[in-house]
C-alpha positions as CSV (number, residue, x, y, z in Angstrom):
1,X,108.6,95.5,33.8
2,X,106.6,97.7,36.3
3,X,107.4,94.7,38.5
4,X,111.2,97.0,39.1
5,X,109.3,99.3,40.9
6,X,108.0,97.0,43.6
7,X,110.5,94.6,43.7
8,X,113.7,97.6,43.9
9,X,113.2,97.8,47.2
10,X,113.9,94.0,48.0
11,X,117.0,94.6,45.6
12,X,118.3,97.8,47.4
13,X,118.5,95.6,51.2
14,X,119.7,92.7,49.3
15,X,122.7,93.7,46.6
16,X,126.0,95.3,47.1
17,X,126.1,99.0,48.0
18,X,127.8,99.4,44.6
19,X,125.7,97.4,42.6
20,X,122.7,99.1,43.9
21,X,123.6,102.5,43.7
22,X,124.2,101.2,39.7
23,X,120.3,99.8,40.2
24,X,119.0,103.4,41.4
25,X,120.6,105.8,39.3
26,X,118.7,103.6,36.8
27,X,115.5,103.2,37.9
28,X,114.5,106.5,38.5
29,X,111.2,106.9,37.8
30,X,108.9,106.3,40.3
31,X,105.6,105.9,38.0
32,X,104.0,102.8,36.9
33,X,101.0,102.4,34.1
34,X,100.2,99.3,36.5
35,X,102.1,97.0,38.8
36,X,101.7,94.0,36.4
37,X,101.9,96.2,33.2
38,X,103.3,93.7,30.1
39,X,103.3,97.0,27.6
40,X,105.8,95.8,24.9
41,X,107.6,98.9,23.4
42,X,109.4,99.3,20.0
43,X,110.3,102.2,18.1
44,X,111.8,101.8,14.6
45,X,113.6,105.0,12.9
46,X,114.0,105.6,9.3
47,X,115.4,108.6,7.3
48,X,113.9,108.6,3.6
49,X,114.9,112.0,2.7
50,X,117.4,113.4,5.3
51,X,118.3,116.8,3.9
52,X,114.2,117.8,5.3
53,X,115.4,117.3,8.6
54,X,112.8,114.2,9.5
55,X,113.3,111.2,11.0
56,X,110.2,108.9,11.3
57,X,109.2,107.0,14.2
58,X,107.0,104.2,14.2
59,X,106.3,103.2,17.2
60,X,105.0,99.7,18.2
61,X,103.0,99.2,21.5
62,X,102.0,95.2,22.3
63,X,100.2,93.8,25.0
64,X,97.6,96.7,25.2
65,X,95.1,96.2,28.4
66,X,93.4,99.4,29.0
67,X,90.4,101.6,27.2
68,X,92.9,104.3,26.6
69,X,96.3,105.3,26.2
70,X,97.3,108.3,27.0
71,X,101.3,109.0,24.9
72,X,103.3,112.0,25.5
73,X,107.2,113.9,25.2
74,X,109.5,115.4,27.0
75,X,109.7,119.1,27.1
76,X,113.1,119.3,28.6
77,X,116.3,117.0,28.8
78,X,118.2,116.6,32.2
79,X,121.1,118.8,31.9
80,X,120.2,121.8,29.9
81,X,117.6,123.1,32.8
82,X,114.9,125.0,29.8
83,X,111.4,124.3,29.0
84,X,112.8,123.3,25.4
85,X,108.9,122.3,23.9
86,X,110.2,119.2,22.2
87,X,106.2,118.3,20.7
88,X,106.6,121.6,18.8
89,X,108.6,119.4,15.8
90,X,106.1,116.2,15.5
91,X,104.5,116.2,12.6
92,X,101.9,113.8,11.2
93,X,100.8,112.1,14.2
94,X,98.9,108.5,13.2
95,X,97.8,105.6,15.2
96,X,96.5,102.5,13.6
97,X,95.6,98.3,14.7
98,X,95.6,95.5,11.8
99,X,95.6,98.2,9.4
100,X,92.6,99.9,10.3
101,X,92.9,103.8,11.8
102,X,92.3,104.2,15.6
103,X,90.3,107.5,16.7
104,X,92.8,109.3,19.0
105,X,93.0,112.9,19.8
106,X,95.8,115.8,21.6
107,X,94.4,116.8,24.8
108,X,97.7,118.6,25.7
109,X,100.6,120.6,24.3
110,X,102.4,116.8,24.6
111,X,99.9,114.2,25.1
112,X,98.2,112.4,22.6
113,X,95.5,110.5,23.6
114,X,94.1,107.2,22.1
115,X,91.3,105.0,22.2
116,X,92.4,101.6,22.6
117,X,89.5,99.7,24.1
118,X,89.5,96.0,22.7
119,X,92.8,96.6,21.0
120,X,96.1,94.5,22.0
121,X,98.6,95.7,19.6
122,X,98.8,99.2,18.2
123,X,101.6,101.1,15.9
124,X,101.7,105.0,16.6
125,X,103.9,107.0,13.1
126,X,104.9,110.5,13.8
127,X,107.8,112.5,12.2
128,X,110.1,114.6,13.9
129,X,111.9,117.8,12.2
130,X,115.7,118.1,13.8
131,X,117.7,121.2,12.8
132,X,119.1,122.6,16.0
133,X,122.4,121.3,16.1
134,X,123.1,121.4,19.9
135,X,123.7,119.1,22.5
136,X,120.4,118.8,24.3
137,X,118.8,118.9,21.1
138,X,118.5,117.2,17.5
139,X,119.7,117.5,14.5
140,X,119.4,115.5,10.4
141,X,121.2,116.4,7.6
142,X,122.7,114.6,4.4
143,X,125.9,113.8,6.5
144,X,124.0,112.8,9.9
145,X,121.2,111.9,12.3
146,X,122.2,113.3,16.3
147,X,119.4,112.5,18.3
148,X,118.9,113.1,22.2
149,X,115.8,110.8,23.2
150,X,113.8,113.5,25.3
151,X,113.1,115.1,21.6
152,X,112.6,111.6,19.4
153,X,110.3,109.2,21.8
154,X,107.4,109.7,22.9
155,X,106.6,107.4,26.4
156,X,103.1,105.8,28.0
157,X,102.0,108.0,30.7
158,X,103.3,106.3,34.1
159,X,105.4,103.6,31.6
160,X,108.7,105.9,32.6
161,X,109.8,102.3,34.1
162,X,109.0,100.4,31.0
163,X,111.5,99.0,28.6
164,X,111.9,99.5,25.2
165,X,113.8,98.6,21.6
166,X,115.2,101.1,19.3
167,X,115.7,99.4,15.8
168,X,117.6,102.1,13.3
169,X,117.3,101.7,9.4
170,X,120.0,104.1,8.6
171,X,120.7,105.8,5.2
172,X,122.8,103.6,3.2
173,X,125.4,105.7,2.8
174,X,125.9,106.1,6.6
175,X,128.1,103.5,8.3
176,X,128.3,103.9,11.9
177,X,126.6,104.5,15.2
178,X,127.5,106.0,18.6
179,X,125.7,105.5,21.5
180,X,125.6,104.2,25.4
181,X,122.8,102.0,24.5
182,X,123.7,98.6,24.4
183,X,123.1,96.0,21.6
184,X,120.9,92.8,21.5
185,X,123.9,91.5,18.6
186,X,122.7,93.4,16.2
187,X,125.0,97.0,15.4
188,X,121.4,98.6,14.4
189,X,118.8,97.4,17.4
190,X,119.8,99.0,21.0
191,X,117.8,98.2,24.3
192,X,117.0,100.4,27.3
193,X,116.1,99.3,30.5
194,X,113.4,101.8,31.3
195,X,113.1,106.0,29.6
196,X,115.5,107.3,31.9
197,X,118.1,105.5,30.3
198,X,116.7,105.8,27.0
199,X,116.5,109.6,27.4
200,X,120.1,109.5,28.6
201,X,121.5,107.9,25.8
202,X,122.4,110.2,23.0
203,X,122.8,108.8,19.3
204,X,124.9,109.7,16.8
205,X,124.2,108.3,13.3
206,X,126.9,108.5,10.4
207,X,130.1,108.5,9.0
208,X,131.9,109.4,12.2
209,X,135.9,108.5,13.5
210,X,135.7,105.3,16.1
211,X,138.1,105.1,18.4
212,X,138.7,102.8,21.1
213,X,141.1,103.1,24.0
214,X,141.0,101.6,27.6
215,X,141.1,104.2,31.1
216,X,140.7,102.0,34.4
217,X,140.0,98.9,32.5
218,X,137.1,100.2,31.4
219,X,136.6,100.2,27.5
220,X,136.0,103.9,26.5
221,X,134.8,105.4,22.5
222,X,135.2,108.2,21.5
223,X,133.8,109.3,18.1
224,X,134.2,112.3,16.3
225,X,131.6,113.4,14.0
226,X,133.3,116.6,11.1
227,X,136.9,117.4,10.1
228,X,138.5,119.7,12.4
229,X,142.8,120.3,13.0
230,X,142.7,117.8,16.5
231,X,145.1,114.9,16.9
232,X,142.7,112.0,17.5
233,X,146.0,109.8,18.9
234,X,146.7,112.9,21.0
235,X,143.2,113.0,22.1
236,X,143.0,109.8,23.6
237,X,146.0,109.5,25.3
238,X,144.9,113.3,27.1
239,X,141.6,111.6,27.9
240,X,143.7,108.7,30.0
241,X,144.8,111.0,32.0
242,X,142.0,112.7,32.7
243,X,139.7,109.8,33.6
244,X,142.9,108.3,35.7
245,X,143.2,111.7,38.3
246,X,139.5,111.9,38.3
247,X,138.3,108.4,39.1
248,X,141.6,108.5,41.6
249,X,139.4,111.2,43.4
250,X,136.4,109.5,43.8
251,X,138.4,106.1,44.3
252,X,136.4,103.9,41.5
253,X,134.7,104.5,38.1
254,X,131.0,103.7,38.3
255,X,130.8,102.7,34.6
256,X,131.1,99.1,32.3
257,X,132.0,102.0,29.3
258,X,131.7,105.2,28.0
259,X,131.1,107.1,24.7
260,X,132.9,110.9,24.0
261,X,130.5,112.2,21.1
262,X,132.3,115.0,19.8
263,X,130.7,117.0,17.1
264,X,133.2,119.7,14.9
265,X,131.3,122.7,13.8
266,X,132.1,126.2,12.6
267,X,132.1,128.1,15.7
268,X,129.5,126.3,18.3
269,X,130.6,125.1,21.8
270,X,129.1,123.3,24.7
271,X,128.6,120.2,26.2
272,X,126.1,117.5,28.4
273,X,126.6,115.0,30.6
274,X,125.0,111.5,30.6
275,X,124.9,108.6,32.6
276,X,127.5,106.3,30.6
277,X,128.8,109.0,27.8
278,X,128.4,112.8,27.3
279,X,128.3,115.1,24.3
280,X,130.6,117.9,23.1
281,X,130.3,120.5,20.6
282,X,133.2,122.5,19.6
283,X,134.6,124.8,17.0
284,X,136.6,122.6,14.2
285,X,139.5,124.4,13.9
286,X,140.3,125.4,17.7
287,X,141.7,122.3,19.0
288,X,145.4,124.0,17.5
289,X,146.7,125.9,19.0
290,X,147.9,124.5,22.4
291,X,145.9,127.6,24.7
292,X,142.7,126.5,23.0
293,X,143.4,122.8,22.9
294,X,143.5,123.4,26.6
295,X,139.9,125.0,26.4
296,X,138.7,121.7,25.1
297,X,140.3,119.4,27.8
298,X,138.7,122.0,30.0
299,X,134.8,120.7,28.6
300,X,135.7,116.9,28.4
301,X,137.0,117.1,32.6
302,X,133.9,118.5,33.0
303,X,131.5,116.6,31.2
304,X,133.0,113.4,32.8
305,X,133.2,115.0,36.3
306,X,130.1,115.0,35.9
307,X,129.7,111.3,35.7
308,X,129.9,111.1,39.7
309,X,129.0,114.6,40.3
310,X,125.3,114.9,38.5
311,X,124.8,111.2,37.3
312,X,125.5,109.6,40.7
313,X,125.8,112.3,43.6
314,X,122.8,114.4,42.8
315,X,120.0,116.9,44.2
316,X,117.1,115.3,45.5
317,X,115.1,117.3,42.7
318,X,116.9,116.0,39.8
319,X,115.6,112.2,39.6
320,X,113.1,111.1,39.5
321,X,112.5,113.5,37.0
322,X,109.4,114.5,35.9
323,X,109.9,115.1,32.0
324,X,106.8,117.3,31.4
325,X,107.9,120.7,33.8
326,X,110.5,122.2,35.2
327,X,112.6,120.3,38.3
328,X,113.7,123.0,41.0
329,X,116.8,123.2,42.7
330,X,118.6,125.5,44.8
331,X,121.8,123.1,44.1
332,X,123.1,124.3,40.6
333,X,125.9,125.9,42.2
334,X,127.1,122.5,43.5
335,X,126.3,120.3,40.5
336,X,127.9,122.9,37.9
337,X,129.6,124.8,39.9
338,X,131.7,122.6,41.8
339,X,132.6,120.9,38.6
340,X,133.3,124.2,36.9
341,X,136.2,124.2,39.4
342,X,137.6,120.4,39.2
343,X,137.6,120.9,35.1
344,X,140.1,123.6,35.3
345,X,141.8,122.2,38.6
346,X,142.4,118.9,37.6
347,X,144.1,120.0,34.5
348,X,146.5,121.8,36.7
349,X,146.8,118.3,38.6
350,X,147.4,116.3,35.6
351,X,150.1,118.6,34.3
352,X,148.4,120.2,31.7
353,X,149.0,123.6,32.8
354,X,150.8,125.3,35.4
355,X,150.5,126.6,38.1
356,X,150.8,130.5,36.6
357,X,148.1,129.3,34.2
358,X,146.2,128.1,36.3
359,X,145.8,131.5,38.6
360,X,144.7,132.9,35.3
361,X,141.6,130.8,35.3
362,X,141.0,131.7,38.8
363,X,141.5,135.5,38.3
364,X,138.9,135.2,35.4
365,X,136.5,133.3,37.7
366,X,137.4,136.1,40.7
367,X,136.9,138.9,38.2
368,X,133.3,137.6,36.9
369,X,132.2,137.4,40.5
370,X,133.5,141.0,41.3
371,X,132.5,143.1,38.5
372,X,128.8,141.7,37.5
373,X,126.3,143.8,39.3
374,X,123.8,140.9,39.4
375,X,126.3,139.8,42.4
376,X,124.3,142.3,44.6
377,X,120.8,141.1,43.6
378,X,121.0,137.4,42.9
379,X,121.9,134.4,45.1
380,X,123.9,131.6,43.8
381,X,120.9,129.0,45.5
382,X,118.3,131.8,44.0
383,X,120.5,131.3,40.5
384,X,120.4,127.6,41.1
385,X,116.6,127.8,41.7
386,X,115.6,130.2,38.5
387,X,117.3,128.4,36.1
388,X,114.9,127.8,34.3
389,X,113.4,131.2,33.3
390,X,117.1,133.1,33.8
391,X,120.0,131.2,32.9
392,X,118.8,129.9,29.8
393,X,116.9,133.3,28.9
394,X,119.2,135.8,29.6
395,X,118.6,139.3,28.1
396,X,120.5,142.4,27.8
397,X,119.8,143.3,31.8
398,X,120.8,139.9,32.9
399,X,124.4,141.2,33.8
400,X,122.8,143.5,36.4
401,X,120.3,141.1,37.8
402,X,121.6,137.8,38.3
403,X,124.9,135.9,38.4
404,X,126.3,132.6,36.7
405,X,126.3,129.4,39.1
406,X,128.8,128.1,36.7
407,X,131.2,130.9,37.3
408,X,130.2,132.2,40.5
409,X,129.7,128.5,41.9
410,X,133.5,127.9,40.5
411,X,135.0,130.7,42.5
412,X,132.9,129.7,45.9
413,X,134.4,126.3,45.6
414,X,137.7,127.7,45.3
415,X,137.4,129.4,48.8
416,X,135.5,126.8,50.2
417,X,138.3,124.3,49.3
418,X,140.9,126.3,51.0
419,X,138.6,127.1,53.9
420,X,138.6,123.5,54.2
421,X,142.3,123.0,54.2
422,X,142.9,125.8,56.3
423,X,140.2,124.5,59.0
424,X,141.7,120.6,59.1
425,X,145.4,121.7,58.8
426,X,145.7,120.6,55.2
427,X,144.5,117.0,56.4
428,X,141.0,117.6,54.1
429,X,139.7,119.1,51.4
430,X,136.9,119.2,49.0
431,X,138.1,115.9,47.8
432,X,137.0,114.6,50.7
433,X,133.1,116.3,50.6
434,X,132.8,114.9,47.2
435,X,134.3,111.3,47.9
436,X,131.6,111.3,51.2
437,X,128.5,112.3,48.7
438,X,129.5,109.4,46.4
439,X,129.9,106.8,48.9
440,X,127.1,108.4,51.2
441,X,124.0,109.3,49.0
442,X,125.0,106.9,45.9
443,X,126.7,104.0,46.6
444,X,125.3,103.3,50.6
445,X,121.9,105.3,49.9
446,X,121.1,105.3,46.6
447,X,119.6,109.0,46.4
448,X,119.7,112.5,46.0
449,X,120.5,114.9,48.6
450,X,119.2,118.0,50.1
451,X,120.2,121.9,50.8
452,X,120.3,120.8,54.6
453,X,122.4,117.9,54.0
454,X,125.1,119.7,51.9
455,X,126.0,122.0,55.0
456,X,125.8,118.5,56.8
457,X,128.1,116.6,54.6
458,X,130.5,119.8,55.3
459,X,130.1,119.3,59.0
460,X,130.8,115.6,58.9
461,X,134.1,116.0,57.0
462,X,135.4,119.1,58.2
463,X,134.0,119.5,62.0
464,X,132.0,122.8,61.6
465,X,129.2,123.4,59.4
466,X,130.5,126.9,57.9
467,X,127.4,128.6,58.3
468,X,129.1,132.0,58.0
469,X,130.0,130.7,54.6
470,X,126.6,129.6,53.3
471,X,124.9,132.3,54.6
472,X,126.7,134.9,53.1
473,X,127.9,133.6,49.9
474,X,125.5,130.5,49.0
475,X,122.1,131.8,50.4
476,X,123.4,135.9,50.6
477,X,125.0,137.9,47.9
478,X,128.0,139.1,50.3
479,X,130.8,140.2,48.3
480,X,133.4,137.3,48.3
481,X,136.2,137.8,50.8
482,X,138.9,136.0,47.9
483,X,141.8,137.5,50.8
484,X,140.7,135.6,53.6
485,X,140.7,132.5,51.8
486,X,143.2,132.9,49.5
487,X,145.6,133.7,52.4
488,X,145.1,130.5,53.5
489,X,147.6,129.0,50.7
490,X,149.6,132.4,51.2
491,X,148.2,134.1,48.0
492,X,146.3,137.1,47.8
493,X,145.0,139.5,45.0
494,X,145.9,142.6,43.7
495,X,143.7,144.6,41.5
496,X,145.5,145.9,38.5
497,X,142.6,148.5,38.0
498,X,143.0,150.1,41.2
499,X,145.1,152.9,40.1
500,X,143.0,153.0,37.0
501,X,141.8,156.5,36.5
502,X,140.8,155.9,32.8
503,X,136.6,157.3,32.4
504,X,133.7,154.7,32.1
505,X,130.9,155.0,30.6
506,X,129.2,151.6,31.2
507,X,127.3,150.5,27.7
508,X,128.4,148.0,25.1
509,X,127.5,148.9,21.4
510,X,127.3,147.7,18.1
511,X,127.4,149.2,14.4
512,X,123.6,148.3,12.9
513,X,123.7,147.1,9.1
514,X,122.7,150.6,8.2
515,X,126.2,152.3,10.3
516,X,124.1,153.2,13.0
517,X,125.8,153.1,16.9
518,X,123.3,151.3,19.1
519,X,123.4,150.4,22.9
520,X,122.9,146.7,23.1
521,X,123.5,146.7,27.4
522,X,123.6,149.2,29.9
523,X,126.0,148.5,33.4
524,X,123.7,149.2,36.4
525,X,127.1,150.2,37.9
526,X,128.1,152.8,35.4
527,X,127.1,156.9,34.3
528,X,125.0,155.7,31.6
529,X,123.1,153.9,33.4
530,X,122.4,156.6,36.1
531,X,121.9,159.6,33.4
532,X,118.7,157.1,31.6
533,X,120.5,155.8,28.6
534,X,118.9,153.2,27.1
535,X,119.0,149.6,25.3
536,X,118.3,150.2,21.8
537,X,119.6,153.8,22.1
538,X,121.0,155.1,18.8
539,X,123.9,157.2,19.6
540,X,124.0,160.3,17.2
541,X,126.4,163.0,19.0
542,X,128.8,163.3,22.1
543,X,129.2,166.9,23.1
544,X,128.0,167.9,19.7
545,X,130.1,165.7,17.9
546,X,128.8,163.3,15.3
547,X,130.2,159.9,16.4
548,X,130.2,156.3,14.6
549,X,131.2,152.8,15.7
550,X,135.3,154.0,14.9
551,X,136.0,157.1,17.3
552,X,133.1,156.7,20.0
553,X,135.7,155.2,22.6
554,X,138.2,158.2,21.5
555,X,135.3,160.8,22.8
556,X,135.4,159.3,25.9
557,X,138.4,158.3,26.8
558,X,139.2,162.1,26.1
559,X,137.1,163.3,29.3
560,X,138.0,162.4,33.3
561,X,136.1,161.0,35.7
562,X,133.6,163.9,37.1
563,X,133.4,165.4,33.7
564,X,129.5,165.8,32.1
565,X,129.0,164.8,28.6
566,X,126.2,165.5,26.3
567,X,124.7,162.5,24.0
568,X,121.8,162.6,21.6
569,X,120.2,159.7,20.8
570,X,117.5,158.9,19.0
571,X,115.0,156.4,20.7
572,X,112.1,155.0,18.5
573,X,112.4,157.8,16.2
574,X,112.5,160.4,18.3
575,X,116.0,162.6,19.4
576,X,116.7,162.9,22.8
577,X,119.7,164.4,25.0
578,X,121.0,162.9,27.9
579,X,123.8,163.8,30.4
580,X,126.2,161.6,31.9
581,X,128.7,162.4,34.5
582,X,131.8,160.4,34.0
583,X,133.5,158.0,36.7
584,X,136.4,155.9,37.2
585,X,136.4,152.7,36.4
586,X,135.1,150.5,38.8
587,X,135.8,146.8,37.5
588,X,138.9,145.2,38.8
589,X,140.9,143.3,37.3
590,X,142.6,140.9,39.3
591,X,146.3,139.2,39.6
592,X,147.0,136.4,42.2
593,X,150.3,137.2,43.7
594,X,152.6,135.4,46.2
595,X,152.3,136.9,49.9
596,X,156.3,137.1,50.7
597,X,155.7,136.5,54.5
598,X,153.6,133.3,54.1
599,X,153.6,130.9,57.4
600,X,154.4,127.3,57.1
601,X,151.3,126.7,57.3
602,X,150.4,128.8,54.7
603,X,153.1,127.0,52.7
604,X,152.2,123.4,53.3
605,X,148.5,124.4,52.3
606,X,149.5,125.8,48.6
607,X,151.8,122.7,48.2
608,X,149.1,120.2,49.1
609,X,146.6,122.2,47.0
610,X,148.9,122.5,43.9
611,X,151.2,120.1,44.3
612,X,154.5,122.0,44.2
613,X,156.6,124.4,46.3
614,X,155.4,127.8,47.3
């Protein structure tokens, strides 16, 4: 099977472009054990006592032909951009030929080396404890088995390319399986092509809902695993719509199927994006009513924006991937960014919301951008680019020292998208970036691009590169200018806070189990944070007033901005006073408003963007 890596680059010159953008997205690792490698790979999964949390691989390994074999795990899964230590839950690590042990040893946090001189076959048994239900990770219990590969199979080092056979011997009580991985005929025994599929395949073992509808002629599942208060009928006929206006915007669906894994829990949300499916975790009893059924629409039109935007049109840093450190990119903001604004967007195309609601999104975006210090400190490429010790790891200063490429990367595309349609006279927009990167980089090239060739991609569309723009908002931490662009569709904001003269402190607290009033986060933009209050601060007095979690706001909301206020705290045990001089509140709060002496122009832009009438 090693053979794909030297023969891919006959098949890239020879295929169709589509065909071998398919080809590339799957082949994407770049290692071989040996050109003429014949490893044999198997991995069969069992589940003899569930409610531990174990599932127990054995893992089956033919055609053997060197002295050692070096077998190790992902520490990460594509997607969820965290060192995530997967070897940290293997347990009881064994290695054995014709029944006889086989000396092996761990010579790293994930690598388990073994000697396999004069041996052919070889079976490897290791357990795995799953209990974090989440969806980059894994999870057993009595009522299920969720699995993501990257934190159940271990891999041959260099063998990325190899293929392998998952056979599943299921409790009997479960009945059903959910997966991207195709069958060999039989429900139980999937294939994968080579670990990057593998990896990218998520499983979901149990009692779940199957349902199967058809969007673009392509069969699609979706599976729900837990009772919850959603209309599974409703559901499907939602998701039509969805994957209609969203493969109409790229112009063809790159997929043979797809699997929606949605698992109900009590309050936990999130979701990850795979090549042919994706995985959703949501709170079971917020799909009623309608304003938070809206929020879960929201996830699955991003999840599967994300099957061109991710999966196909990538960063050149994410794939190949190297599944044993992190994978640096100063392209976040594009990959979950941009799709952080077609998930919301797109809902406002399909008819799901309206046009008010839809400025309500936007003025949440706007208003994250403008009132988290970390604006001023933190680039959205330096956000992209410390993922993975930021993002993931965020503390209580993280609000004044970095910014969200999520949010913030949602609110630049909304400028950028009217800057584009402002610049070409409504003739293009950030349709058109994201339809060249699929057909460009995927489907002619069949690979990731660069910094330098996102600014191109904007030249070729648009005519000018809008180096003012990436300069100060991509690469610099200028405030956004949401005027300028929003005039473009004859919009513009007004800040409902600006005649605010209410006091503001600047700290969030919280009541301890014991009553006590504790600082949990201080605003580098407020008094508190200027007069050297702390995190972990126990408020005791204001003024000389005992306070408690019920009438601390009252104190301060009965002072004006200038005004100096005495707290005592006590920090580790020790009281202190401190003296903070009031100011106004400087957040905004923003509201999108008509401009009533909008150009033609101006008016031909908002239709084309939203589709009605100014």
């Amino acid at each position: 099977m090693k053979q794909i890596c030297i023969v891919l680059t006959f098949i890239l010159i020879t295929i169709s472009s589509n065909m071998m953008a398919k080809e590339v997205q799957q082949i994407n690792s770049t290692e071989t054990l040996t050109e003429e490698s014949d490893l044999k790979i198997n991995y069969n999964l069992t589940f003899p006592a569930p409610h531990t949390h174990y599932v127990e691989v054995e893992m089956t390994i033919d055609n053997i032909d060197q002295d050692v074999l070096d077998l190790k795990m992902a520490v990460w899964t594509p997607g969820s951009y965290l060192i995530r230590e997967f070897p940290k839950n293997i347990d009881s690590f064994e290695a054995a030929s014709s029944g006889k042990d086989v000396a092996h040893k761990k010579i790293s946090k994930n690598t388990w080396q073994i000697n396999t001189k004069g041996i052919n076959s070889l079976t490897v048994n290791y357990n795995v404890y799953c209990f974090e239900l989440s969806v980059r990770t894994s999870f057993i219990d009595d009522d299920k088995a969720y699995m993501n590969g990257t934190s159940i199979f271990m891999f041959p080092d260099k063998g990325l390319a190899l293929p392998s056979t998952v056979t599943i011997e299921p409790k009997p009580e479960w009945k059903q399986i959910s997966t991207s991985l195709k069958t060999d005929g039989n429900k139980w025994t999937r294939t994968a092509p080579n670990y990057d599929i593998l990896f990218d395949s998520p499983i979901l073992i149990g009692n779940q809902q199957i349902f199967e509808f058809t969007a673009q002629g392509i069969p699609h599942y979706l599976a729900i695993d837990g009772i919850g208060n959603y209309d599974a009928e409703q559901m499907q006929k939602d998701f039509v719509k969805i994957i209609d206006i969203e493969t109409e915007l790229f112009g063809d669906n790159p997929c043979d199927d797809y699997t929606f894994i949605v698992l109900s829990t009590e309050k936990s949300y999130g979701g990850l994006e795979h090549l042919n499916s994706s995985s959703m975790i949501y709170p079971r009893w917020n799909f009623q009513p309608y304003s938070n059924y809206v929020r879960f629409l929201s996830l699955i039109a991003h999840e599967y924006f994300h099957l061109w935007n991710v999966k196909r049109i990538r960063p050149a840093a994410l794939g190949p991937f190297d599944y044993e450190s992190e994978n640096y990119t100063n392209l976040l903001w594009v990959a979950e960014g941009f799709t952080s604004y077609y998930d919301e967007y797109l809902l406002q195309r399909a008819g799901f919301i309206d046009s008010k609601e839809y400025f309500k999104m936007i003025e949440s975006v706007f208003n994250y951008c403008e009132n988290t210090p970390g604006r001023k400190v933190q680039s959205l490429a330096d956000a992209s680019f410390d993922a993975w010790i930021k993002y993931y790891r965020k503390n209580e200063n993280s609000d004044n020292c970095c910014v969200s490429y999520y949010q913030k990367g949602a609110g630049v595309a909304v400028l950028l998208d009217l800057a584009i349609r402002n610049e070409t006279n409504g003739e293009k927009s950030l349709d058109d970036v994201m339809r060249y990167m699929y057909e460009k980089f995927y489907k002619q090239e069949g690979r990731g691009f660069t910094d330098e060739e996102m600014q191109e991609t904007i030249l070729e569309v648009v005519g000018t590169p809008c180096t003012e723009f990436f300069t100060n908002y991509i690469h610099g931490t200028d405030d956004l200018d949401y005027n300028k662009y929003l005039g473009y569709a004859g919009l513009k904001l007004e800040d409902k806070n600006l005649d605010n003269k209410n006091t503001y402190l600047g700290v969030n607290t919280k009541a301890n189990d014991d009553g006590q009033l504790i600082i949990t986060s201080v605003d580098s933009e407020g008094a508190a944070y200027e007069a050297g209050l702390n995190v972990d601060d126990e408020i005791i007095a204001v003024n000389g007033f005992r306070i408690n979690s019920g009438n601390f706001g009252k104190f301060i909301k009965m002072n004006k901005p200038g005004d100096e206020v005495e707290f005592m705290v006590s920090r580790a045990g020790l009281v202190r006073k401190f003296t903070a001089k009031l100011i106004s509140n400087p957040k905004s709060n923003f509201q999108i408003v008509k401009n009533d002496k909008a150009t033609k122009k101006q008016k031909d832009i908002y239709k084309d963007w939203l589709n009605e009438d100014f």
